[in-house]
N, C-alpha and C positions, 0 to 999 in steps of 0.2 A: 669367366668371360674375358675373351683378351680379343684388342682389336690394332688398327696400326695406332689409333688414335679417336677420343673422343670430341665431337663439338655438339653444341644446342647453338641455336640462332635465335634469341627472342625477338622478332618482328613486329614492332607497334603500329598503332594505326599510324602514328606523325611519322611515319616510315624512316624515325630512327631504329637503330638494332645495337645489339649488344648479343656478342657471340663469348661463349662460354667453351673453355678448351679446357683439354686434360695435358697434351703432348707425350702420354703415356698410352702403355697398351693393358691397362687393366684399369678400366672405366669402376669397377665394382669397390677399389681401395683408393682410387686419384682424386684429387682436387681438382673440380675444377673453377680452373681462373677468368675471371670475366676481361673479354679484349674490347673496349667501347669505342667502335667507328674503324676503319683501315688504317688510320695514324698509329693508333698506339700498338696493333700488330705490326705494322711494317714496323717497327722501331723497336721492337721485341728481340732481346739477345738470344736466341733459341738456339744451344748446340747440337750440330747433327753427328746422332748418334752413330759410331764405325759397328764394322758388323764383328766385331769384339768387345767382351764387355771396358768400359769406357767411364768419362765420370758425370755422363752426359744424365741430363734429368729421363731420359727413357729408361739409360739402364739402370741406374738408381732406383728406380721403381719397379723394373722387370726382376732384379736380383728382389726389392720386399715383397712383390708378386709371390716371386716360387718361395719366399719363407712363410708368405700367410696359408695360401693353398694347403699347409702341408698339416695345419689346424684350423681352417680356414673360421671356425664362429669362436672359437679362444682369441684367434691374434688378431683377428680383424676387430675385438672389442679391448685390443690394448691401445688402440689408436684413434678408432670411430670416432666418438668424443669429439677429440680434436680437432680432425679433418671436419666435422660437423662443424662446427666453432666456427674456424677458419672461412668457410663456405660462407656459413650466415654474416660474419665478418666484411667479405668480400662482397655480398647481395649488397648489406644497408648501404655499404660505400658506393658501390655500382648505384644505386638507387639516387644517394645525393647528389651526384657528380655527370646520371647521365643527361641532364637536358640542360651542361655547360659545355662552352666551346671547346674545340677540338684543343687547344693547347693544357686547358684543365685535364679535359682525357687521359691525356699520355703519364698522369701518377702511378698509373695501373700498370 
């Protein structure tokens, strides 16, 4: 699956939100990172990717894209784990931090 890029938007009733980004094009291998309120996006160092490979976090992931694909349930279980880990990591903290004000936010 590849896309330009993934997001989830979790919309609660207190009509706070927390949007979940990949900035990658292969949702199926990416982490993604949780951005809590428009503050901590906007302030987000996000490099845009040239349309050469680069050392930007899209092509970094495009280039282990085309190496998982190529064994895709071998390589994608040398990392899974991890990127698992990482995610539930970034929930509980998301979860602590999100009904703090916006200057708490921008840790993420």
């Amino acid at each position: 699956s590849q896309t330009t890029c993934s997001f989830v938007v979790d919309l609660r009733s207190d009509k706070s939100f927390t949007v979940w980004v990949t900035g990658t094009s292969a949702p199926c291998i990416s982490v993604f990172k949780p951005i809590v309120g428009i503050d901590s996006f906007t302030n987000e160092s996000w490099s845009v990717p040239g349309t050469k490979r680069d050392s930007s976090l899209w092509w970094t992931n495009e280039m282990l894209h085309r190496e998982v694909i190529v064994d895709y349930v071998r390589r994608l279980a040398l990392f899974k784990e991890d990127r698992d880990d990482l995610e539930e990591k970034f929930l509980q903290k998301e979860k602590k931090i999100r009904e703090k004000g916006p200057e708490d936010r921008k840790e993420f």
